[in-house]
FIKOLZA-1660 file (N, C-alpha, C; in steps of 0.1 Angstrom, whole numbers, plus 5000, padded with zeros to 4 digits):
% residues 81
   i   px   py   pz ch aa at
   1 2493 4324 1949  A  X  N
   1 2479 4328 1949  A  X CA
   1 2474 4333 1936  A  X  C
   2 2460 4333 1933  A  X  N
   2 2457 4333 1921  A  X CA
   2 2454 4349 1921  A  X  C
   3 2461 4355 1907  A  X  N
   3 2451 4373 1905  A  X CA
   3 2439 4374 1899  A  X  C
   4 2430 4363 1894  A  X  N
   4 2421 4359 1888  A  X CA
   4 2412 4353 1890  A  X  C
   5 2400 4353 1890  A  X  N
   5 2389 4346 1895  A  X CA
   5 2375 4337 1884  A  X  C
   6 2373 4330 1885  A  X  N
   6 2360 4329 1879  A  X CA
   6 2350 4326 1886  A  X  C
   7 2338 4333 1884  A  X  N
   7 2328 4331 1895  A  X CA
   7 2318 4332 1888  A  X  C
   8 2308 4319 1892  A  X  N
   8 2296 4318 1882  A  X CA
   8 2284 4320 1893  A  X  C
   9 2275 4331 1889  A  X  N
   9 2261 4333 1894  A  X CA
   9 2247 4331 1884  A  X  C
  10 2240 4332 1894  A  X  N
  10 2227 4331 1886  A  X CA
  10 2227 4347 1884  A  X  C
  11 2218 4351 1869  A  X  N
  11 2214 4364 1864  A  X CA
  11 2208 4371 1880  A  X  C
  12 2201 4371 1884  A  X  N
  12 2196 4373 1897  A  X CA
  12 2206 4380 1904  A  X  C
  13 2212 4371 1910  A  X  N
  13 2227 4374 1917  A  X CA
  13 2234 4382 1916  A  X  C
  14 2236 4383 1902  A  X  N
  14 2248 4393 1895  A  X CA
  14 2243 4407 1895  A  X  C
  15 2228 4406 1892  A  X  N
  15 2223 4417 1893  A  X CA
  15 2222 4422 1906  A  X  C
  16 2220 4417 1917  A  X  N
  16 2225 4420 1929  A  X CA
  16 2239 4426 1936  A  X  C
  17 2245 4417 1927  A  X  N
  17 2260 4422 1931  A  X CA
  17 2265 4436 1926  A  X  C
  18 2258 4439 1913  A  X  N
  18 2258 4449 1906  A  X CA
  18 2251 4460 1909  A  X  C
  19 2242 4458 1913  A  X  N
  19 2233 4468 1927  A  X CA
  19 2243 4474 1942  A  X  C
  20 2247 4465 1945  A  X  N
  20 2255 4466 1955  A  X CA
  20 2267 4475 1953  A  X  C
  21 2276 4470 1943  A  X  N
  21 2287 4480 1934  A  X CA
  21 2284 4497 1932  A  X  C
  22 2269 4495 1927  A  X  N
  22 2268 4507 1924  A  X CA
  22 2268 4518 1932  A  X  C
  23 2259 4510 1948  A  X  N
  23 2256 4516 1956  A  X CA
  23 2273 4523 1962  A  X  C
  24 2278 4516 1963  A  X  N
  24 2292 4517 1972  A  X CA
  24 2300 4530 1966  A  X  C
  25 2300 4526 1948  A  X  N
  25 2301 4538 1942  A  X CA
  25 2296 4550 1945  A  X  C
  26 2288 4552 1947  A  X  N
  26 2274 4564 1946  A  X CA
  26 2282 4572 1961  A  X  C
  27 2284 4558 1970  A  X  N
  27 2285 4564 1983  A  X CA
  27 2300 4573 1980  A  X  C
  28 2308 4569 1975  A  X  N
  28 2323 4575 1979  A  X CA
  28 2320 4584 1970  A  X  C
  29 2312 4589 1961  A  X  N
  29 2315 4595 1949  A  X CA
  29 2307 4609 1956  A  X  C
  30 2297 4602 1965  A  X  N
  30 2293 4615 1976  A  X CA
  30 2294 4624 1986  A  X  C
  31 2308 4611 1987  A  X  N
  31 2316 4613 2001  A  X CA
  31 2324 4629 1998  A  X  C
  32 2331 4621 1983  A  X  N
  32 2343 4633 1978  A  X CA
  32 2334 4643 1974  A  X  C
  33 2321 4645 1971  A  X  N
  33 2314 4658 1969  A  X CA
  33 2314 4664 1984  A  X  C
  34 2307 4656 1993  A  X  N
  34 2310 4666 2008  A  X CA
  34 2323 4670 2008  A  X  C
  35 2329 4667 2009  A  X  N
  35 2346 4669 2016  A  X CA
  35 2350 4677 2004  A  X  C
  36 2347 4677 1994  A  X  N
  36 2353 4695 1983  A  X CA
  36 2339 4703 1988  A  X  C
  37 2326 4707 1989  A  X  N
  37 2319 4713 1994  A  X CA
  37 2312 4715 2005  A  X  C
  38 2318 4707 2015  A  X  N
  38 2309 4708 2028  A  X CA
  38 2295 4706 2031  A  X  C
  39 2285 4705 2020  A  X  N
  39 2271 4703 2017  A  X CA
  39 2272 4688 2020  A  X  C
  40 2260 4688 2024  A  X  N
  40 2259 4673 2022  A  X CA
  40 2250 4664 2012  A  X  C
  41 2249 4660 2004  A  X  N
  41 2244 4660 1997  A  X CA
  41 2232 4650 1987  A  X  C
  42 2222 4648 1999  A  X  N
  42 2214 4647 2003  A  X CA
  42 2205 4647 2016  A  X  C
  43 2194 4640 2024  A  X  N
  43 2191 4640 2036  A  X CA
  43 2197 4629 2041  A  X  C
  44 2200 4618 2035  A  X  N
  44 2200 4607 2040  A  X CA
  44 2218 4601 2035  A  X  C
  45 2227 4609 2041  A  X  N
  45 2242 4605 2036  A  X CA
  45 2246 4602 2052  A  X  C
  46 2257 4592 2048  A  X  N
  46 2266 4589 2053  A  X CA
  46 2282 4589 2049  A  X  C
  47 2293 4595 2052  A  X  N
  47 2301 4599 2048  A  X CA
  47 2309 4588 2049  A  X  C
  48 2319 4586 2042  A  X  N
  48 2325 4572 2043  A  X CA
  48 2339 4579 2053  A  X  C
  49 2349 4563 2060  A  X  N
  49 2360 4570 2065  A  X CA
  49 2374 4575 2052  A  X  C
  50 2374 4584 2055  A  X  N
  50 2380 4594 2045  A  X CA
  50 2380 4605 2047  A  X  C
  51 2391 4614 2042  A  X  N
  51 2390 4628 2046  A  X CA
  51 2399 4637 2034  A  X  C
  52 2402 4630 2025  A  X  N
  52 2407 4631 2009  A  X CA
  52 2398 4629 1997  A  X  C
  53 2388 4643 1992  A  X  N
  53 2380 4640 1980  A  X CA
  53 2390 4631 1967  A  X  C
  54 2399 4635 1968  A  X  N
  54 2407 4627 1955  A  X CA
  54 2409 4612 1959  A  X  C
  55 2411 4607 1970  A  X  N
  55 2412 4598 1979  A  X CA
  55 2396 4591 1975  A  X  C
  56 2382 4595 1978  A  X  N
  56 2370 4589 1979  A  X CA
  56 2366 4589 1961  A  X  C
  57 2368 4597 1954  A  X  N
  57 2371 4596 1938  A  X CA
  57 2377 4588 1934  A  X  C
  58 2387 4583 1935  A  X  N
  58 2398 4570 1938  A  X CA
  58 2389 4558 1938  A  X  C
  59 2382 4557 1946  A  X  N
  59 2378 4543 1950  A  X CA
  59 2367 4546 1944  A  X  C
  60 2357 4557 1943  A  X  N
  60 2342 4552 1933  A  X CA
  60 2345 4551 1919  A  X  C
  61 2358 4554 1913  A  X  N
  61 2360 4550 1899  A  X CA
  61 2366 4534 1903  A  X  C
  62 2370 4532 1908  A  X  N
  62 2376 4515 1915  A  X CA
  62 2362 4510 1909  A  X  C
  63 2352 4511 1919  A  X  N
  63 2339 4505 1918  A  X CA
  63 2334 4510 1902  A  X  C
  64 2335 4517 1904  A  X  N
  64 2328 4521 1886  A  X CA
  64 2339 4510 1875  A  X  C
  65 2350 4508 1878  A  X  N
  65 2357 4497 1870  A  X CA
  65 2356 4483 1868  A  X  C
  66 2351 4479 1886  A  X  N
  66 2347 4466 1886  A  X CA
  66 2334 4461 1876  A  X  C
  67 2321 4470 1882  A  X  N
  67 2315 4473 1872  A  X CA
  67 2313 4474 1859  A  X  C
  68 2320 4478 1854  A  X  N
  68 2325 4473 1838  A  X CA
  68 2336 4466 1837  A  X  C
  69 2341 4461 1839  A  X  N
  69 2350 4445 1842  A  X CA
  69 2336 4434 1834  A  X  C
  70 2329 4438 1849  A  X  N
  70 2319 4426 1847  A  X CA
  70 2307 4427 1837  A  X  C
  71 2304 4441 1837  A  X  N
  71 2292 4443 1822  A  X CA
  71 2302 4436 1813  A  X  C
  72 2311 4437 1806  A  X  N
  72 2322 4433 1798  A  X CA
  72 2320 4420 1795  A  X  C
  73 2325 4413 1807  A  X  N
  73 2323 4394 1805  A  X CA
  73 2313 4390 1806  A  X  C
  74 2300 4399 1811  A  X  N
  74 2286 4394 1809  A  X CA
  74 2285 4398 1790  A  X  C
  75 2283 4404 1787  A  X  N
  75 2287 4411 1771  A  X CA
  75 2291 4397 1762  A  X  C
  76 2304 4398 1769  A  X  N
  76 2313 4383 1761  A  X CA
  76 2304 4369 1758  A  X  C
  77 2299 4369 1768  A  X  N
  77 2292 4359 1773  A  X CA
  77 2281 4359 1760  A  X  C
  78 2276 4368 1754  A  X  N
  78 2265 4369 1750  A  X CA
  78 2248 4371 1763  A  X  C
  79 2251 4380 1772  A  X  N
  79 2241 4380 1782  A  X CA
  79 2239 4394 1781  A  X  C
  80 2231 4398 1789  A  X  N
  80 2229 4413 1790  A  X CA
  80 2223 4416 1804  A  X  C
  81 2232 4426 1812  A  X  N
  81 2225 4429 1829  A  X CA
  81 2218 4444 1824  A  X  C
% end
């Protein structure tokens, strides 16, 4: 099986996908703010399944990596998101 991928989108797309990333980020990154302060923080949260802030920090720097993975090869490319 392959560790590597290439996958070609339209600018559109990417930008979408990259929207999506962020979001997912944003979420765990809020998660592990609830769960070290019990606030919640905002009106409108949903806490992800998790119950380890180091654990939900973990995965929104995951997402914050993918994310620049891909700003990176877009960069290479000569493109800009």
């Amino acid at each position: 099986m392959k560790d590597t991928f290439q996958i070609i989108l339209k600018r559109r797309d990417l930008g979408q996908l990259l929207d999506g990333l962020r979001i997912r980020a944003e979420a765990w990154e809020k998660t592990a703010d609830y769960l070290e302060s019990g606030i919640s923080p905002d009106d409108y949260f949903i806490c992800e399944e998790c119950s380890d802030p180091h654990e939900a920090r973990c995965i929104a720097r995951h997402y914050e990596t993918i994310i620049g993975a891909i700003k990176d090869q877009v960069k290479k490319q000569g493109g800009r998101m």
